[in-house]
C-alpha positions, -999 to 999 in steps of 0.1 A, spaced: 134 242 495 117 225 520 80 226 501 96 211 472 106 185 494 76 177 507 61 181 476 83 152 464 77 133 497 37 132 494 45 124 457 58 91 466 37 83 494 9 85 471 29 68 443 36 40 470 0 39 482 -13 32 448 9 7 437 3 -9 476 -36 -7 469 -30 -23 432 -2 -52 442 -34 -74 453 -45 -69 419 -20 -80 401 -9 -110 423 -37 -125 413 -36 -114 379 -3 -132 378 -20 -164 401 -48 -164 369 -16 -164 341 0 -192 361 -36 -209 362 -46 -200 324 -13 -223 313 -27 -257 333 -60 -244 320 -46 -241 282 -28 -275 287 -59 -294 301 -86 -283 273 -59 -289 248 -60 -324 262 -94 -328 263 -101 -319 228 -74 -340 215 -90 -369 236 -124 -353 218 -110 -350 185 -96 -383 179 -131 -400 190 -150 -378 165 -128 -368 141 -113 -386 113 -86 -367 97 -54 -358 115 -55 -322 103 -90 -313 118 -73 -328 150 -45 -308 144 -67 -280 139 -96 -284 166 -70 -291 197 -44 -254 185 -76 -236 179 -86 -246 221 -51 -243 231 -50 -201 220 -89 -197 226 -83 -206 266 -51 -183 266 -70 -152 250 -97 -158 274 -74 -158 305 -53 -130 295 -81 -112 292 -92 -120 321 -63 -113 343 -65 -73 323 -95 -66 339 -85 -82 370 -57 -61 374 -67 -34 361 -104 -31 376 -115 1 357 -103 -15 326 -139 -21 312 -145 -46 284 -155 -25 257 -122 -8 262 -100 -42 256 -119 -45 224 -116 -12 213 -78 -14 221 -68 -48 207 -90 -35 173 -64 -4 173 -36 -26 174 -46 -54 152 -46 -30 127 -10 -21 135 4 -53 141 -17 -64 109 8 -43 86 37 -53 105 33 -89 106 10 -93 70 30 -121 64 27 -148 93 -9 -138 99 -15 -146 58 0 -181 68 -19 -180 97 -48 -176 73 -35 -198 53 -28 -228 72 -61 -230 86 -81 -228 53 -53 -262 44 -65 -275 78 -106 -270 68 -102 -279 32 -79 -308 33 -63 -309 -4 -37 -335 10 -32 -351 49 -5 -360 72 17 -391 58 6 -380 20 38 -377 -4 36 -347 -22 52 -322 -49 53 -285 -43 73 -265 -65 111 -278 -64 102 -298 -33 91 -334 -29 85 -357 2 60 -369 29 38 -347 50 49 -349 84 27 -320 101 9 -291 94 13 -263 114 -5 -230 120 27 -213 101 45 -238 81 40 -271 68 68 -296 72 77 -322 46 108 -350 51 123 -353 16 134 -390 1 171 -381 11 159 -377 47 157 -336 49 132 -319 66 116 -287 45 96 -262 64 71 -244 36 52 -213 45 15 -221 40 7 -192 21 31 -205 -6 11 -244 -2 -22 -229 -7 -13 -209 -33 7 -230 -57 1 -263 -74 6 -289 -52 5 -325 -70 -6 -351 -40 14 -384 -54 -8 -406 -28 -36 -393 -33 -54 -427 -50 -51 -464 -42 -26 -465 -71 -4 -450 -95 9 -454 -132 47 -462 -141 56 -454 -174 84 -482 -186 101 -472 -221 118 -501 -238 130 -503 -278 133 -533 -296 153 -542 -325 133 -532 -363 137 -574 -372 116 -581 -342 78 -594 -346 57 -569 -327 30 -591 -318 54 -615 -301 72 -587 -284 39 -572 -271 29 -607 -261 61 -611 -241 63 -577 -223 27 -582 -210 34 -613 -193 61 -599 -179 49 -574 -163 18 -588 -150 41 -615 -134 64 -591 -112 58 -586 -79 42 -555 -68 23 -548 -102 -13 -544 -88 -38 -568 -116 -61 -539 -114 -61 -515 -135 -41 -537 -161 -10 -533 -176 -5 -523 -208 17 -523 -238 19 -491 -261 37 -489 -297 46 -452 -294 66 -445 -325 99 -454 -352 133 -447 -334 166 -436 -350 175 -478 -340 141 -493 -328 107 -495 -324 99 -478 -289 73 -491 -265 55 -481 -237 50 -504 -209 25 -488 -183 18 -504 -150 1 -499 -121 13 -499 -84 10 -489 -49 13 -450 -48 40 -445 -26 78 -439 -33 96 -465 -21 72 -495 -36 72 -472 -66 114 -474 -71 116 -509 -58 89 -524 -84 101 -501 -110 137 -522 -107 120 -555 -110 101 -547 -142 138 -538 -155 152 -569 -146 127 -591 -160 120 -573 -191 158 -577 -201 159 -612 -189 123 -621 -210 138 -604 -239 173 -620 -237 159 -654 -232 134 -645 -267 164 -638 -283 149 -602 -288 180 -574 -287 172 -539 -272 192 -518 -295 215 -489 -286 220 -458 -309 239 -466 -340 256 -436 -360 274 -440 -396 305 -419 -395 315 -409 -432 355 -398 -435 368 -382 -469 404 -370 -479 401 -331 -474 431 -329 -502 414 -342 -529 379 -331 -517 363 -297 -522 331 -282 -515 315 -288 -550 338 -308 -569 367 -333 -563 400 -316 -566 407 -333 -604 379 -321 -618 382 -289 -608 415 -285 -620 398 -301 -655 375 -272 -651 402 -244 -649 426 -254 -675 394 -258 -698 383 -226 -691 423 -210 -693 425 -227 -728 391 -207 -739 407 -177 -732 441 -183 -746 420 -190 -779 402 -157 -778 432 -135 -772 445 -150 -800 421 -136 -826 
């Protein structure tokens, strides 16, 4: 009994030893941790400061300042391994964190293929921070682009996070992408109207409301022979984003209606001719009376032929 106890004894001792020999080590692999955060916040810094200076667009910022920020972590995590753990050689990190990429790969596909994803949006740049934009059912302004998501603030003032994978992958329509964008106004007129006066009146119109950009000009479109008028086409050009869009949009209605009204030029609504008929004395084929002609005709035929 007593062995065993020893045995358990010098167990510890050397248990205790060890971890006294190794609690240097990892103090200051903890001191380096503590240090690799300042470090990670300072180059961040520092390339922002950089970035802005040299680069342009908002999302290589974006990109260049995240892409510091998790180099310096790996690098002093990495670090602070082979601090504490001094037989820990390099080659053995590497060979590790390739064995468990491959795990974690297959268990978190899906964030590293945003991941992925987010940078190759970053790089390419098919639309930028501030850009209104259409992405399957959604539509708003770009308000950041993350490694994971990219955020968007709807016209109604909702915030919609979008995995990047599903950006890069669908059809994403960039509403701001130009100097200007095209409004297409339709507007009828009455089939008694002279075209060339309406045309004349609808382009002065439109070039006088405010907001209607001179260049590219406006025009006026005959586009085809409605049920109750001849339908137009009045395209316009504008600012590209939303709101000047809607707010322009109402002017040209208002003064379209007023420059008609004051032309004496009606903008008809749908007309419909209802026809009513007496079902009683109404049948399919023939009015009632003359079917009944029809049948006692025909009876009289046959009374006639029985007879001989």
């Amino acid at each position: 009994m007593s062995g065993i106890i020893d045995t358990v004894v010098n167990s510890l001792q050397d248990l205790l030893g060890s971890a006294v020999k190794i609690l240097p080590a990892i103090l200051t692999a903890l001191v380096i941790v503590m240090l690799t955060r300042y470090a990670a916040n300072f180059t961040r810094k520092i390339s922002q400061e950089l970035g802005e200076k040299t680069l342009k667009s908002k999302s290589l910022q974006l990109l260049l300042f995240k892409t510091t920020h998790i180099a310096t972590w790996i690098v002093g995590v990495v670090f602070a391994c082979v601090v504490a753990f001094p037989g820990l050689q390099l080659g053995d990190i590497i060979a590790t964190l390739g064995l468990g990429s491959v795990a974690i790969g297959f268990a978190f596909q899906d964030i590293f293929k945003n991941f992925l994803s987010g940078i190759l949006i970053l790089i390419q740049q098919p639309f930028q921070i501030e850009d209104q934009i259409i992405v399957g059912d959604y539509e708003g302004t770009v308000e950041r682009i993350d490694i994971r998501t990219t955020k968007i603030r709807t016209y109604d003032g909702e915030r919609v996070l979008l995995p990047n994978s599903e950006v890069f992958t669908s059809a994403v329509r960039v509403r701001t992408a130009f100097s200007h964008r095209r409004t297409d106004l339709a507007v009828g007129v009455d089939y008694n109207t002279p075209l060339g006066k309406a045309k004349a009146i609808l382009q002065k119109t439109i070039e006088q409301v405010e907001g209607v950009l001179d260049y590219p000009k406006s025009e006026i479109d005959f586009v085809g022979f409605g049920d109750s008028s001849i339908d137009l086409i009045v395209r316009y050009w504008t600012s590209p984003r939303q709101p000047q869009v809607r707010q322009v949009q109402t002017r040209a209605i208002m003064s379209i209606k007023e420059a008609l009204d004051a032309a004496d030029i009606s903008i008809p609504y749908p007309i419909r001719t209802l026809y009513f008929y007496d079902q009683d004395n109404y049948n399919d084929y023939l009015p009632s009376q003359r079917m009944s002609e029809k049948l006692d005709q025909k009876v009289s035929q046959n009374s006639n032929y029985n007879r001989y």
